[in-house]
N, C-alpha and C positions, 0 to 999 in steps of 0.2 A: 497296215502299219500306220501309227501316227504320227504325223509332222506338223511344225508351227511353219502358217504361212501367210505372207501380209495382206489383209483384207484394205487397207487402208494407210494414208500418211498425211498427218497434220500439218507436219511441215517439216524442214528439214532434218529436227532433232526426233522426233517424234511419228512413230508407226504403232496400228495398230496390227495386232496378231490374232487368231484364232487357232487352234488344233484342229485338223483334219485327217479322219482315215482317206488312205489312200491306197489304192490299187492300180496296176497298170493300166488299165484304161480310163483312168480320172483327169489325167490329162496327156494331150497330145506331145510326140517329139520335141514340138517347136518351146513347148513350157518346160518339159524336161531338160534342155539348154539354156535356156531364160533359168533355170534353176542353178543348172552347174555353174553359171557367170559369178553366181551367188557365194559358190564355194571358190572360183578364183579370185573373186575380190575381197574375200577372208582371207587369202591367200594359204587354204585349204586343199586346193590342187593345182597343180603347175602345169598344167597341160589342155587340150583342145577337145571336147566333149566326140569328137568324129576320132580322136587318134586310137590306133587297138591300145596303149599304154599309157596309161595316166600315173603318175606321179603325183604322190600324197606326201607331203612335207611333214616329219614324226618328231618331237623332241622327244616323246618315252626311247624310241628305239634308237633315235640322233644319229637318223639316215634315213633319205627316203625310202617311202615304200610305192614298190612296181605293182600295179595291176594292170592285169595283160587279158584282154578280151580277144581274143584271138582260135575261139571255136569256129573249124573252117564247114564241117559238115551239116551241121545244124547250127549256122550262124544266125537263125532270128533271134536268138538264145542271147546272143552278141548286146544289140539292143535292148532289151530285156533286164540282164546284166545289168546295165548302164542303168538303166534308171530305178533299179533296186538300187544300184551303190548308191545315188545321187541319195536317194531316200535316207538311205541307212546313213549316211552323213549328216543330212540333213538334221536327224533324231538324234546326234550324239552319241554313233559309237567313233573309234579310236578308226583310224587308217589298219593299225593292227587287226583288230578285229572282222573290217570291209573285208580286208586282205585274205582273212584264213575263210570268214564265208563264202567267196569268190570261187577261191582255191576246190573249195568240198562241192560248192555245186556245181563246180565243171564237170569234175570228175564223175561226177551222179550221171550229167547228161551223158558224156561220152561213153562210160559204160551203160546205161540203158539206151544207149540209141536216141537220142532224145526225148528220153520217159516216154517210151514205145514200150520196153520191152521189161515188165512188170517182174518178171522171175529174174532177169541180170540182176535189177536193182536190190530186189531180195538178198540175193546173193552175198553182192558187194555190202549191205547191209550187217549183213551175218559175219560177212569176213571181219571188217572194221571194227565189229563187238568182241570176236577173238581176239585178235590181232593188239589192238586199240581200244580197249572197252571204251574209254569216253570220247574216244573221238568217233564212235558207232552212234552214239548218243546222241553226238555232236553236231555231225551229217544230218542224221533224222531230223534232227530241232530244226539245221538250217535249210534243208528242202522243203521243209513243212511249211515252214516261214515265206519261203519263194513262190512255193506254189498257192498258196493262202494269196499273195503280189500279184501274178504271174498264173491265169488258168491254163495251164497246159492240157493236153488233151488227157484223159483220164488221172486228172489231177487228185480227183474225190478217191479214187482208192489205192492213188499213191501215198496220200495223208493218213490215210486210216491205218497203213501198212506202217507210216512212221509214229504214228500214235503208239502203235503196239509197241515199237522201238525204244520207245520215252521212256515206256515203262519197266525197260531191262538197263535203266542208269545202274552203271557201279562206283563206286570210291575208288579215288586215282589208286593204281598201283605202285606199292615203295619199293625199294631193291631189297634185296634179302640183308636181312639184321645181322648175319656174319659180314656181308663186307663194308657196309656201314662201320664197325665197330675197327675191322683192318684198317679201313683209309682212317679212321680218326687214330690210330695208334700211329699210322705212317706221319700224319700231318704233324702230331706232337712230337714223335723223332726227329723230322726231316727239319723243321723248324726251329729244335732247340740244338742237335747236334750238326749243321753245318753253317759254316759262318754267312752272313748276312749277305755280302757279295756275289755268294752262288742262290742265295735263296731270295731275293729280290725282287726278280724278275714272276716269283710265285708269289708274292705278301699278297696281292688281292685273292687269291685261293686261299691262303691262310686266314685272314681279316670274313670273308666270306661264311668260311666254317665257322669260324668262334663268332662272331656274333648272329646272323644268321639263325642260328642254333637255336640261341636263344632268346631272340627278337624277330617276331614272324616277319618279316622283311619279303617282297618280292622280286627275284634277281633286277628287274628293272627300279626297284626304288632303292637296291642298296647300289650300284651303280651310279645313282644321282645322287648319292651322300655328296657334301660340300667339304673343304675344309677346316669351315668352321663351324660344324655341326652339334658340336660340344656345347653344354651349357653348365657355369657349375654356379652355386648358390648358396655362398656361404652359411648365412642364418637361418636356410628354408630345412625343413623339414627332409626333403626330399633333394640334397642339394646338387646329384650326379643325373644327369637328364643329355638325351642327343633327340636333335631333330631332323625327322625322318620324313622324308617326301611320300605323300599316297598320291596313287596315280591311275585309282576304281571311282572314279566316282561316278555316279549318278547325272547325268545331261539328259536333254532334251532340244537339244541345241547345236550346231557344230562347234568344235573349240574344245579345249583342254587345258583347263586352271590346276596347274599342283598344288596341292592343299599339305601343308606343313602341321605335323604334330611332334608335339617335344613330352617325348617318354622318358619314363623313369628308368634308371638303371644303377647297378649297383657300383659300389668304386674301382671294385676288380676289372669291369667292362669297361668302366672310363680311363681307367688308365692303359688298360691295352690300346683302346682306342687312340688315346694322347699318343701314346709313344708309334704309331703307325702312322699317323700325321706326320710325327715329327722325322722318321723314316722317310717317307713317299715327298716330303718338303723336299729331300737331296736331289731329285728330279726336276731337272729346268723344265718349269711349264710356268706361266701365266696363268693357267688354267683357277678355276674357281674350287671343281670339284677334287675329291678325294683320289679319283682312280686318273691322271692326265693320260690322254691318247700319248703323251710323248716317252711313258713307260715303256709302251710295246715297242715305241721305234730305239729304244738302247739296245731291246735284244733279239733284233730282227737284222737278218745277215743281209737283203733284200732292203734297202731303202723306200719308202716311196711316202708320200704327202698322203693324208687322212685328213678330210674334210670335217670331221668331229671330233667335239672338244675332250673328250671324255673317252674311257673306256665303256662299250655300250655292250649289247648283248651277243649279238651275232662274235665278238671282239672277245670277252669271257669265256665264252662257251668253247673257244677254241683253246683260248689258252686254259681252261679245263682239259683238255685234251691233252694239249702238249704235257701237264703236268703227269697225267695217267702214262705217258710214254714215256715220259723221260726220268720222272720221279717211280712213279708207283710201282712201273714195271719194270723201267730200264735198271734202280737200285735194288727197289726192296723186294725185283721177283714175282709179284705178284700180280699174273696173269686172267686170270679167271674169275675175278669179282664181277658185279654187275655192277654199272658204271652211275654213280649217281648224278642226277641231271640238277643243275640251279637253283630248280624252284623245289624240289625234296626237304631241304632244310628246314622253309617255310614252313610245311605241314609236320617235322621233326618238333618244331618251337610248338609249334600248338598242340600236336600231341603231349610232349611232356608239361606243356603247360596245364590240361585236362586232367593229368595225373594229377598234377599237383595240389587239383582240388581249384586252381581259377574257375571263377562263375563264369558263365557264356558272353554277358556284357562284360568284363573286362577282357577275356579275352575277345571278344569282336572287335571292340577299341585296340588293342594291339596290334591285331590283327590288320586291321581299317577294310574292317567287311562292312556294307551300309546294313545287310539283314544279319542278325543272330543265326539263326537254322544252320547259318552256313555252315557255323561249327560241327552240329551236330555228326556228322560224317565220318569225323575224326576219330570217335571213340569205337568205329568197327576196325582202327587197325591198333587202336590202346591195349586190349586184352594181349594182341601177338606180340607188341611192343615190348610191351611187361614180361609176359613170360619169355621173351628172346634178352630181354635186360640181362634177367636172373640169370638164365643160361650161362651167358657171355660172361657173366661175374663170375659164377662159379667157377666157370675154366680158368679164369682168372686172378683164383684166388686159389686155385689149384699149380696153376704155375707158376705163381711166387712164393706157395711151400716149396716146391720142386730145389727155382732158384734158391733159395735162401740153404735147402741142402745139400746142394753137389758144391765139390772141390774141383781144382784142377787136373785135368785127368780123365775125369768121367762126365760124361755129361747126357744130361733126359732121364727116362723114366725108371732107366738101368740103375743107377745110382738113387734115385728116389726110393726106390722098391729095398734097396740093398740097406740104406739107410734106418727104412719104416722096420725092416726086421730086426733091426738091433733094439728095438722103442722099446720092445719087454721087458727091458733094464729100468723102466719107472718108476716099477712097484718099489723099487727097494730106496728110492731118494725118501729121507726122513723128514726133509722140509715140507714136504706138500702133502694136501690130505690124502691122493690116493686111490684106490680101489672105488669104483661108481659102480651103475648100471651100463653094460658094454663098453667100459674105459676108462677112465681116469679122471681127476679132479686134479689140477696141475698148480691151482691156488696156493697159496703159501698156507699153514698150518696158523699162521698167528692173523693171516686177517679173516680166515672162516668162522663164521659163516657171512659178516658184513658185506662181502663182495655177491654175494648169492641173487639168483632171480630164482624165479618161480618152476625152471625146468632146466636141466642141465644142459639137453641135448642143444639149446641152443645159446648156451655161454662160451665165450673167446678162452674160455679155461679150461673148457673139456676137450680130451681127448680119444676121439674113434676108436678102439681097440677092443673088438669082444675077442674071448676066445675063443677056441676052432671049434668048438662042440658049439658055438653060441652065433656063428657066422649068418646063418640062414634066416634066424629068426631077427637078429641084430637090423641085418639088410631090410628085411623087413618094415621094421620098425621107425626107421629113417623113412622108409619108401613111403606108407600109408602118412606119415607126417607131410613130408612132399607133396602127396597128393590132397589133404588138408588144407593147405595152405593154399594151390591152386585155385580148388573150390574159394575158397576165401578172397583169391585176389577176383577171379570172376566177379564172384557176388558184388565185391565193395566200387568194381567200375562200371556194373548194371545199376547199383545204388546211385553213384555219382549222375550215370548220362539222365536217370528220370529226375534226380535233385535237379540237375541243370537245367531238364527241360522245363521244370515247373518253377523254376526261377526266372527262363525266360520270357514266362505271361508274366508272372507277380514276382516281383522281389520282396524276398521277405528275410531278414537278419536271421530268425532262427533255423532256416531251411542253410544261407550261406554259411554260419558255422557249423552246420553237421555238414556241408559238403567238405570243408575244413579238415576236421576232426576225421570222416572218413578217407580223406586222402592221406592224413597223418597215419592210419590204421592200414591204411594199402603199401605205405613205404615199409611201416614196423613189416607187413608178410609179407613182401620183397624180400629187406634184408634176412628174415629166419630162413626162408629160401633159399635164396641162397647160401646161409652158411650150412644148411642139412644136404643139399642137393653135391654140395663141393665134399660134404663126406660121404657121401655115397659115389661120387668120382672116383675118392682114391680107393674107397674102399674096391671098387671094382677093377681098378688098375692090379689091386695086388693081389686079387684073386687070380688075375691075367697071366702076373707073372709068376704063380705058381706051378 
């Protein structure tokens, strides 16, 4: 591992630095203390290089973080530890990040016995790939890294064992696209039908979701939104913009500078935004930021004093929770979704930003990735996305025929079905053109053909309805369309990920409007998709209820 470390000092104001690898026997305990002083008078750790817990001062997480050395069986490991963390500090990662590599290589020694025992660690290896694909991934990177520090005994074919590891990375897992799409139907109920008094206490789940959504935001940087985050610009071009904290960046250094970028956004998002502001203002806090710690304490039956200024992560994540109980399941029922985690939204916003045809540099900058590639990733859960889109629209456009035909009295698919068989009465309205291929032309007589596209099957005017001699082949015929379209949407986000890639070496204008133009041509087979897919829904419902 490399660190900057002082070769020299001119004089008070002035040192000189060099970069040095370093390994655990490059320098003795007594320098590795002579080092930590370094990070207490950053005042980077608050605690005694000898204590098992050291205490890392976070403004991302806005509460310390504990590192606890405290392996008692193989405690040379102990030491060890320590001065990998001192390192790792040293070279600018986050107290965060010390924290969760600590975390995994304890767990490594303790289950291998202090990397003694080659097949446990396998094991455990394997388990954390099922279990946790990236945190399988995760382990391996950071034992490899340790042991690379730190020669352990048979350290050479514990490495080669996580080399192999490296190369079974997967892309994060997302919840399944059915309860994705229930919690966003709940969150737009729960929010517009009950009064603000009961729903208060949820705005930052609300605020969360909608924008989130659609500004890749990390739960820790939409967290450190400010209150006056907003920026509007009368004569600009662009004149709705929020500036949003990144808090990835690039060190070599102990320390952490938030770096401010002020994005564009549309006026729909700026005014949700204003009026959420002007909401969360009704909150006595002093506070700077957006989410005050003094939120949770109006509706917390328990009093107690919180040392941070803000709503932080650990603080979110819970009252995510609370909402899953009290809201999602305690009103609306629904029990059985897989629960989606903070940072899901994040790769939601850049997935559908990928569809939408964004090049890899602006989405990175959105983003605030410092590499491109990073994106790349994204577009193996794009194709499921898409085709779980469609889906969910379907059904969805299928239940607001439903709705729009039942009366009082009847209700679901009983009454839909009971309705559909009365449609035979069509043919005889003299206003409309009429008789088609398997159903009807519902247009008016006086403005045909001008309303016309180029296929029926997929105009807001035809109506599904073949005959019963014509059922099979009809179904058919939607189906192979269906399945058309598929292929189609495949193709055009294979097309997009190699446009993107090859935009990423060279940007070149005419490569970014066919990425353009090809996303334009992925929405058009979306929406045909959907509307064929939702007549082959009902159609199969009335065949059901035959």
């Amino acid at each position: 591992m490399e660190i900057k470390v002082t070769i020299d000092s001119l004089n008070s104001n002035e040192v000189i630095e060099r970069k040095q690898n370093v390994k655990f026997d490059t320098f003795d305990i007594e320098q590795y203390e002579k080092m930590f002083e370094q990070l207490i008078e950053g005042n980077f750790v608050s605690s005694a290089f000898r204590d098992t817990n050291w205490q890392l001062p976070c403004n991302i997480a806005d509460h310390p973080i504990t590192i606890s050395f405290d392996i008692e069986v193989y405690n040379k490991y102990n030491i060890a530890l320590k001065a990998y963390t001192v390192v790792r500090l040293l070279s600018g990662r986050t107290p965060i990040t010390a924290y969760n590599e600590v975390a995994l290589i304890k767990k490594a020694i303790l289950e291998s016995q202090g990397f003694t025992l080659y097949s446990k660690l396998e094991v455990l290896l394997e388990n954390q790939s099922q279990k946790y694909s990236y945190q399988g991934y995760q382990m391996a990177n950071d034992i490899k890294r340790f042991l690379t520090f730190y020669k352990a005994s048979n350290h050479e074919r514990i490495i080669d064992l996580c080399n192999s590891q490296t190369l079974n990375r997967t892309v994060r897992e997302l919840p399944n696209f059915e309860s994705i799409m229930i919690f966003d139907d709940i969150i737009n109920d729960y929010f517009h039908s009950h009064p603000t008094e009961e729903t208060l206490e949820f705005f930052p789940i609300m605020l969360w979701w909608l924008l989130t959504n659609i500004l890749p935001l990390r739960p820790s940087e939409f967290l450190m939104l400010e209150k006056d985050c907003l920026e509007y610009a009368e004569n600009s071009n662009s004149p709705y913009r929020i500036k949003v904290p990144r808090i990835k960046n690039e060190s070599t250094s102990p320390g952490f500078e938030v770096r401010i970028d002020s994005i564009e956004i549309d006026e729909k998002a700026y005014t949700v935004i204003k009026d959420a502001i002007n909401l969360l203002n009704t909150i006595d806090s002093q506070s700077k930021f957006l989410f005050p710690v003094e939120l949770l304490w109006a509706y917390r039956k328990a009093k107690f004093s919180k040392k941070n200024e803000r709503i932080n992560r650990r603080d979110f994540d819970l009252l995510k929770k609370h909402f899953y109980e009290k809201v999602v399941e305690g009103i609306y029922g629904k029990y059985d979704l897989d629960r989606i985690k903070s940072g899901d939204t994040r790769h939601f916003a850049i997935i559908n930003m990928a569809l939408q045809g964004f090049n890899m540099l602006s989405i990175a900058r959105m983003a605030g990735h410092d590499v491109i590639k990073s994106q790349f990733s994204y577009y193996s859960h794009a194709e499921h996305f898409a085709q779980s889109y469609v889906y969910r629209l379907a059904q969805k456009k299928v239940e607001r025929e439903i709705s729009d035909e039942m009366t009082s009295g009847i209700f679901g698919w009983k009454r839909y079905i009971y309705d559909k068989g009365k449609f035979t009465d069509i043919d005889r309205m003299d206003n409309i053109v009429g008789k088609v291929q398997y159903g009807y032309c519902t247009e008016q007589k006086d403005n045909f053909p001008l309303t016309c596209i180029e296929q029926c099957k997929f105009c807001s005017n035809y109506a599904f309805q073949p005959a019963v001699n014509e059922q099979s082949e009809a179904i058919a015929w939607l189906s192979d369309t269906s399945k058309e379209l598929e292929v189609k949407i495949r193709e055009s986000i294979d097309f997009m990920k190699d446009l993107s890639s090859g935009l990423s070496k060279a940007f070149r204008q005419g490569n970014d409007d066919l990425l353009k133009s090809t996303s334009r041509n992925l929405m058009t087979y979306m929406d045909m998709k959907v509307y064929i897919d939702s007549k082959i829904m009902e159609a199969d419902a009335f065949d059901t209820e035959q």
